[in-house]
C-alpha positions as CSV (number, residue, x, y, z in Angstrom):
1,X,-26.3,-62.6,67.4
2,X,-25.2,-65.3,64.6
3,X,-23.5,-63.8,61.3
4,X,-25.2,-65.1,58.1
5,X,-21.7,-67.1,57.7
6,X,-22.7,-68.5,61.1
7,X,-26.4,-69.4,60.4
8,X,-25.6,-70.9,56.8
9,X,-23.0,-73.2,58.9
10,X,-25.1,-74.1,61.3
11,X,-27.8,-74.8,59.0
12,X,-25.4,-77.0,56.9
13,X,-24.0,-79.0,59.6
14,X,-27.8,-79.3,61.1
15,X,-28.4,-81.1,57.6
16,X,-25.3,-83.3,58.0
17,X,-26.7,-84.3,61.3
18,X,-30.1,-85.1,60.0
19,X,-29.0,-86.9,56.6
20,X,-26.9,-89.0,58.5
21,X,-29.6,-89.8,61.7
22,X,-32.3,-90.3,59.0
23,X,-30.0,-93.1,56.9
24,X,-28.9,-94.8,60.2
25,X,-32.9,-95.0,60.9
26,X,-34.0,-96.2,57.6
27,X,-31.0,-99.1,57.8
28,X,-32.5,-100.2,60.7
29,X,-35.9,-99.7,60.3
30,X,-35.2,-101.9,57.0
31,X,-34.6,-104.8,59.2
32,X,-38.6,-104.5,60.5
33,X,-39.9,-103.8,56.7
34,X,-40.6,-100.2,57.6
35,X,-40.6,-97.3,55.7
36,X,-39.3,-94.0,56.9
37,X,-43.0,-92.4,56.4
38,X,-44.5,-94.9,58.1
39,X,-42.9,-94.0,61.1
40,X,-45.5,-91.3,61.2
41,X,-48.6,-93.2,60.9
42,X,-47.6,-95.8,63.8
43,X,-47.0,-92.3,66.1
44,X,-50.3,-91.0,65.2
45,X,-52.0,-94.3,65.8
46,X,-49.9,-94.6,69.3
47,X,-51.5,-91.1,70.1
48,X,-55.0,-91.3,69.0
49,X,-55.6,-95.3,68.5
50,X,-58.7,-95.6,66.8
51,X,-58.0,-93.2,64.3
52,X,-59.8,-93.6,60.5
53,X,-57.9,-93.6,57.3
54,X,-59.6,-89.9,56.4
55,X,-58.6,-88.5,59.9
56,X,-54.7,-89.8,59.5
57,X,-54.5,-88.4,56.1
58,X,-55.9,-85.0,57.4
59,X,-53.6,-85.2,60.7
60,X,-50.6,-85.7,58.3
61,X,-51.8,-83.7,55.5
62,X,-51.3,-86.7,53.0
63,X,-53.9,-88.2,50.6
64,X,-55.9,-91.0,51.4
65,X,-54.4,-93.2,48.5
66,X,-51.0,-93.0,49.9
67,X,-52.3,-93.1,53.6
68,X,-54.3,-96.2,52.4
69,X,-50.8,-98.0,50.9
70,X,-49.3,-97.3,54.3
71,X,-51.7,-99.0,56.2
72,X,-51.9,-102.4,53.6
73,X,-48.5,-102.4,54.2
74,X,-48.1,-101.8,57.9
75,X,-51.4,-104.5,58.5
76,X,-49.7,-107.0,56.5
77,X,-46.6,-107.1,58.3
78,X,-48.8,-106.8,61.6
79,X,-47.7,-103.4,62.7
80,X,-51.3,-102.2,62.8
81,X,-54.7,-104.6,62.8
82,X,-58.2,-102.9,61.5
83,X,-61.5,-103.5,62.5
């Protein structure tokens, strides 16, 4: 069993790890014109292609505005193509 010393540490390097994984992924990501959130939206659509605007913004519990500016974005730069 982990003292609370131990989980805080653990929990602070696990942050570390993350901060530093998540940075290296947007640089590169950057070089595509992706966003970090969009990153979500292209997994969805990989799953489930097919998918509406109303059933992404449910699956990813976002609104439909901002799921709607992810999709512009991602169809202009040829990411995703609607019907």
């Amino acid at each position: 069993m982990l003292t609370t010393k131990q989980n805080l540490n653990l929990g602070f390097n696990f942050l570390q790890v993350s901060t530093v994984y998540r940075t290296l992924l947007e640089k590169e990501m950057n070089k595509f014109d992706l966003h970090y959130s969009q990153i979500s939206v292209l997994y969805l659509l990989w799953q489930n292609n097919g998918l509406s605007q109303i059933e992404i913004a449910k699956q990813l519990q976002l609104s439909q505005p901002t799921i709607n500016k992810m999709i512009k974005s991602l169809t202009k730069n040829e990411f995703v193509f609607c019907s």
